[in-house]
C-alpha positions in Angstrom: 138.8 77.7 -23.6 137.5 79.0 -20.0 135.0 81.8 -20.5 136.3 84.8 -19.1 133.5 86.8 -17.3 135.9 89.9 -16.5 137.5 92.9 -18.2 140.1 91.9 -20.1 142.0 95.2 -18.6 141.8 93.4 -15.5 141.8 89.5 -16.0 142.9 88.4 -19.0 142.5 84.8 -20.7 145.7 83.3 -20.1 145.7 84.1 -16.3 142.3 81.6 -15.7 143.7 78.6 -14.4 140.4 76.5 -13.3 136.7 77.4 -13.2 134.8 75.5 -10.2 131.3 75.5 -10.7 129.3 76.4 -7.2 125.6 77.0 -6.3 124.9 79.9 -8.5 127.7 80.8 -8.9 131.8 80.0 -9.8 135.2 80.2 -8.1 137.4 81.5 -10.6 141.2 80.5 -9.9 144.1 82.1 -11.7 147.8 81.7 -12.1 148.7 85.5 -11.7 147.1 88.3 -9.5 144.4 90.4 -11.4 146.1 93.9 -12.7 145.5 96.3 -9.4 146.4 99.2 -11.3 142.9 99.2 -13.0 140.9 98.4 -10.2 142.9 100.6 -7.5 140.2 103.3 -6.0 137.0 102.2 -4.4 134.4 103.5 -7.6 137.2 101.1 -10.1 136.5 98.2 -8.0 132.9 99.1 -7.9 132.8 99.3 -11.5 134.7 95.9 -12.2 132.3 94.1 -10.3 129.5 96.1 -11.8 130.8 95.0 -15.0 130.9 91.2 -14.1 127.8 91.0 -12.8 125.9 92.2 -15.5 127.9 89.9 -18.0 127.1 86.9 -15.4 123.4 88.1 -15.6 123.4 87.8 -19.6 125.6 84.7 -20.2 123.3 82.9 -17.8 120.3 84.0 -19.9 118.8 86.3 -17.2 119.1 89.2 -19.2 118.9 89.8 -22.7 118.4 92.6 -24.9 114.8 93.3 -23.9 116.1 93.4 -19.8 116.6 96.6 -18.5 118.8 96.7 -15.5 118.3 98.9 -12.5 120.4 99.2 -9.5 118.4 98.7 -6.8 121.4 98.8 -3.7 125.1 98.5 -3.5 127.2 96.8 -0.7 130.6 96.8 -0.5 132.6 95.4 2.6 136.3 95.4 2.9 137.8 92.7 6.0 141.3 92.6 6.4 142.8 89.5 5.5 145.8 87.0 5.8 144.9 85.7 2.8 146.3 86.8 -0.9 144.4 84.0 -2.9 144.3 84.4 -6.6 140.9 83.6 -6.4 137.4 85.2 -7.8 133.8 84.1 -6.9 130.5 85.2 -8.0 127.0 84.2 -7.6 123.6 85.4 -7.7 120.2 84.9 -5.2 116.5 85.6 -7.0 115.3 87.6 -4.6 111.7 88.3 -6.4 110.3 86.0 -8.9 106.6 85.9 -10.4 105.1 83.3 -12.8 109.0 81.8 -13.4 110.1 85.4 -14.8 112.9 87.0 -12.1 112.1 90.5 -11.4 114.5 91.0 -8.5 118.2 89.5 -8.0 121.5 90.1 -6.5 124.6 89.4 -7.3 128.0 88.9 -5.0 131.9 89.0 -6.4 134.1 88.4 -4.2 137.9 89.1 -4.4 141.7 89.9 -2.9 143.2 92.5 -3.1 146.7 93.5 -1.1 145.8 91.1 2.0 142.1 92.8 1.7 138.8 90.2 1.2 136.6 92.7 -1.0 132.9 91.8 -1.5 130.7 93.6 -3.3 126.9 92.8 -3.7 124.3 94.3 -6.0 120.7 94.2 -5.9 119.5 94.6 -9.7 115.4 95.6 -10.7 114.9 93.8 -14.0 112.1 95.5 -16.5 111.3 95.3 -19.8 112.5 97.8 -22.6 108.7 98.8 -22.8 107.7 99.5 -19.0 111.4 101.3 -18.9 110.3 103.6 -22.0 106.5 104.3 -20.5 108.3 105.5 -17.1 111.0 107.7 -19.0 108.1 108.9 -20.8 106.1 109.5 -17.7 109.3 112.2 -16.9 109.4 113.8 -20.1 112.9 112.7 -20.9 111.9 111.0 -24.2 114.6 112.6 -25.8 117.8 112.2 -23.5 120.1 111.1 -25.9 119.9 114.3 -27.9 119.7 116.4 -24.7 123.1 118.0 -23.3 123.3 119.2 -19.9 124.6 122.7 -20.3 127.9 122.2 -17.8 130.0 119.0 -18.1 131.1 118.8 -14.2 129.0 118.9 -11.8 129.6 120.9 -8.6 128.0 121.4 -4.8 126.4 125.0 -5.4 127.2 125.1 -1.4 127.4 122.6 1.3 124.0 120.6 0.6 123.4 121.0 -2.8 124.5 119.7 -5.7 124.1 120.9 -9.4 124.4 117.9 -12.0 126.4 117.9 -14.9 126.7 115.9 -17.9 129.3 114.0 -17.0 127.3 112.2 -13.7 124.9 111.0 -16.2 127.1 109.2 -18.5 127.4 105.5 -18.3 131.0 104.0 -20.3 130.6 107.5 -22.1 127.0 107.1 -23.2 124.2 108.8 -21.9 121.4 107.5 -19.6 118.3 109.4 -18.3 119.1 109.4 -14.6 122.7 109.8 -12.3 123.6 106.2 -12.1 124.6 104.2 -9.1 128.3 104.5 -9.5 128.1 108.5 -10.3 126.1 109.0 -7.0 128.2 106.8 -4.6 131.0 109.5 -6.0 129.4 112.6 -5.4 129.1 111.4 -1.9 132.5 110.2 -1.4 133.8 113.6 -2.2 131.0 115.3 -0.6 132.1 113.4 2.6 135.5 113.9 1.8 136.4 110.3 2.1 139.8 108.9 0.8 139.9 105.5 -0.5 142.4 103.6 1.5 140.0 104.8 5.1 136.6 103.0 3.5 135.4 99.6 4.7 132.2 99.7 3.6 129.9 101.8 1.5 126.4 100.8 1.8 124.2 102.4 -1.0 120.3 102.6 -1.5 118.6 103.6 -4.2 114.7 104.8 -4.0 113.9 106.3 -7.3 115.6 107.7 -10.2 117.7 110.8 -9.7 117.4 113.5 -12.7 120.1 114.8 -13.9 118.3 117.9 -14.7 117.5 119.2 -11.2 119.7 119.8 -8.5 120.1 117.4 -6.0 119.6 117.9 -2.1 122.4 116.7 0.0 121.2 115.9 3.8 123.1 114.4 6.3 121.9 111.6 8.6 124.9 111.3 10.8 128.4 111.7 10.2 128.7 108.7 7.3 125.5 108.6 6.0 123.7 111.1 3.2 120.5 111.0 2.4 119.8 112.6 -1.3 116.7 114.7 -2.2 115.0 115.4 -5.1 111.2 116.2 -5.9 111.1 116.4 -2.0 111.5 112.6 -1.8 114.6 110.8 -0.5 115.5 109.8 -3.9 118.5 107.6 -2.3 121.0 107.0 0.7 124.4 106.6 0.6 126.8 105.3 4.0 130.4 105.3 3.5 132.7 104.5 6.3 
């Protein structure tokens, strides 16, 4: 049986036809074309590849359960294409290494999608359970699991800030101590007013953690590009065009 590295929502068992093994990385080929309808707005495709890199990063024994995983960037590029292969690739680049232990690395999935190349990297922080507790700590967000955020939503108070809710914090319905990488790159998206089928790329940065306790500053640089605020830092920046 071919390990499947995907959501089954998406790519299921039967539809892998061969695995190639590359440098770092596989081609994937299948036999059908991966289920669009779960992976049809920008933050679903986001969130597949999310997904598949993080499950690359533990079946290859670069993460286990003492890894914490931080999103460091996110870019996604869209090219037109001629092309409809049923064809997935990923691989992964160490980009920071110290005494053999991988503290910085990226990952790349590539895919088609309606005669659209879609590639998405991430850059991923790795830490250990311990340092990631000492810094939560540092915060005084101990206790975020058993700490609700009074409103669920969250909502632009007016037209540069933002007011968290509960729901930007969650991660597949459990909650984290910090508006993750996917929740962000939406609050911009709809800041900006951007509809899915217009983006080509979204090119995302991410400085320091964002708490979902405190209101966030919206600032534009540019048309495309928002740069977000918070203990008068630029906690990260976001370009969507």
């Amino acid at each position: 049986m071919k390990e499947n590295f995907f959501s089954e929502n998406i790519v299921r068992d039967e539809q892998i036809s061969s695995i190639n093994n590359i440098n770092n990385g596989i081609e994937v080929f299948l036999n059908s074309p991966i289920n669009k309808k779960n992976i049809e707005g920008v933050l679903d495709k986001i969130k597949f590849c999310r997904d598949t890199a993080l499950y690359w990063l533990r079946s290859n024994k670069i993460t286990d359960d003492n890894t914490v995983v931080s999103v460091k960037s996110i870019m996604m590029r869209v090219y037109d294409s001629n092309s409809s292969d049923r064809m997935i690739k990923v691989f992964h680049e160490v980009i920071k290494s110290r005494k053999n232990k991988i503290n910085e690395i990226s990952v790349t999935i590539s895919f088609y999608d309606q005669l659209k190349l879609i590639e998405i990297t991430f850059s991923f922080v790795l830490i250990t359970q311990v340092l990631a507790n000492f810094l939560r700590a540092g915060r005084n967000y101990g206790n975020y699991l058993n700490e609700e955020i009074l409103n669920y939503k969250g909502y632009y108070e007016d037209s540069y800030t933002y007011i968290p809710g509960e729901k930007d914090r969650l991660v597949d319905e459990k909650r984290v101590d910090h508006i993750p990488a996917l929740s962000l790159i939406e609050i911009i998206v709809n800041f900006l007013n951007k509809k899915d089928e217009s983006i080509s790329l979204i090119k995302a940065n991410f400085n320091n953690y964002i708490d979902p306790r405190y209101n966030v500053l919206l600032k534009h640089r540019g048309d495309e590009e928002v740069l977000c605020w918070q203990n008068n830092i630029v906690a990260a920046s976001v370009l969507v065009e």
